[in-house]
N, C-alpha and C positions, 0 to 999 in steps of 0.2 A: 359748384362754388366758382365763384370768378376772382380770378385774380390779377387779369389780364395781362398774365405772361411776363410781369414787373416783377423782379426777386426781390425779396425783403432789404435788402440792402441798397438798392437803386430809390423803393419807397423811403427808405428812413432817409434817405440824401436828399431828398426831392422834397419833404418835409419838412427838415433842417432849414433846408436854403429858403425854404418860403414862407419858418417861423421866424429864421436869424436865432435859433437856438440850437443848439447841437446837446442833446441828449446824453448825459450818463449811463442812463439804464435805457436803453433803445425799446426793451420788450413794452415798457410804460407808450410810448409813441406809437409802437406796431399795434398794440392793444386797441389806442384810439380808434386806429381804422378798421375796427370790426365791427359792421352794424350790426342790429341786431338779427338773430335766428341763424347768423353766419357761425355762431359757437355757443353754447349754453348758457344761458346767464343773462341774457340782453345784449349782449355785444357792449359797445362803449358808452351805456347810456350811464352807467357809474361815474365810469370818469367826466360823462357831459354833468353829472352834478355837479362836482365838485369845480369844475372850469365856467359854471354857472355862475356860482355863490363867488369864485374867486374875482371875476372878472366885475362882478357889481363889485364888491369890497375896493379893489383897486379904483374903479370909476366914482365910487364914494369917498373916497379917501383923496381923492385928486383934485374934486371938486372943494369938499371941505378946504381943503388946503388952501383952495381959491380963492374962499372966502363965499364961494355960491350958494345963491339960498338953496332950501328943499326942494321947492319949486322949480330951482333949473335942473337940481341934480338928479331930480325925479324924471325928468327930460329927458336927460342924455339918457341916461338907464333905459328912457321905455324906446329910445332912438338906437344905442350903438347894443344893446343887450338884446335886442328885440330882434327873433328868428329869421324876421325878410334882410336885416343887417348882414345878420351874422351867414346867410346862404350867400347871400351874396359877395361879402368878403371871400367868402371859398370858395365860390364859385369863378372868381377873379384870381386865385390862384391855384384855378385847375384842380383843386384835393380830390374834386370825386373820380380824376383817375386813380386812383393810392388805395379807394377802399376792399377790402376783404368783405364780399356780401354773396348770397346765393345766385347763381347764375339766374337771369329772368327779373332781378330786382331792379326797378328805376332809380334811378337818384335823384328824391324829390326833394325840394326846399328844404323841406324839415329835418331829413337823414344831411344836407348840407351841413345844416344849423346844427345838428346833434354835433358832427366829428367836429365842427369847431369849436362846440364846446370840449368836447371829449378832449382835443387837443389840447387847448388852453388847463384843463384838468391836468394833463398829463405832465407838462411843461411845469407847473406848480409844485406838483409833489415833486417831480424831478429836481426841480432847484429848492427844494427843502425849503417851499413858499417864502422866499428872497425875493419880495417886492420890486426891487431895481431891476433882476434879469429877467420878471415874468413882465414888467412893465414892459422891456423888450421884444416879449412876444405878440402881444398886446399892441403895440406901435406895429411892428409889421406885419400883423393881419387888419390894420383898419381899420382899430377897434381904441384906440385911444380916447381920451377927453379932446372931444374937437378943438381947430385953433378959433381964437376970435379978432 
């Protein structure tokens, strides 16, 4: 298992600072960064649902608000929700040093995309899906309704 020598408390601070959210229940956060096969279950491919389905809802809702058609809001969606986005936002803020995964495993795009789903999951439940501060989380991974 690698953990690379980061104690759980350096990761939840280093996560913190790079979502602009500070965590309640931290174990929701440390959770995020467990791929999968690192502990039974899938690792944080749970919580990438949920930080999936939250993150279009938000991006839907923002849009609407706009006034944008379906057709743009279908855009942004397949643009800022869309895995080469979302690795790459994490990848811009370092996270796949933070992950909990089996020593030997690479950190592909995809496992990128997963924990920033996973996180943005985590982030949600954690603020008891309050729109305003997951928005927050959302703006500082990259992932907001572009400016125009």
């Amino acid at each position: 298992m690698n953990t690379d020598g980061l104690r759980r408390e350096d990761k939840l601070t280093a996560i913190e600072e790079a979502t602009g959210y500070i965590f309640t229940n931290p174990e929701l956060c440390l959770n995020a960064l467990q791929t999968a096969g690192y502990t039974p279950g899938g690792g944080h491919k749970g919580l990438a649902q949920v930080g999936d389905a939250a993150l279009r809802l938000v991006l839907v809702m923002v849009g609407y608000k706009k006034g944008a058609s379906r057709e743009q809001i279908n855009d942004v969606l397949r643009i800022r929700a869309s895995n080469t986005h979302l690795a790459r936002q994490g990848s811009e803020k370092r996270l796949e040093k933070y992950l909990y995964r089996i020593e030997g495993v690479v950190v592909s795009q995809k496992i990128t995309a997963t924990t920033v789903q996973a996180l943005l999951g985590a982030a949600f439940i954690d603020c008891e899906q309050n729109i305003s501060a997951f928005q927050g989380v959302i703006e500082a991974l990259g992932l907001s309704w572009p400016e125009e």
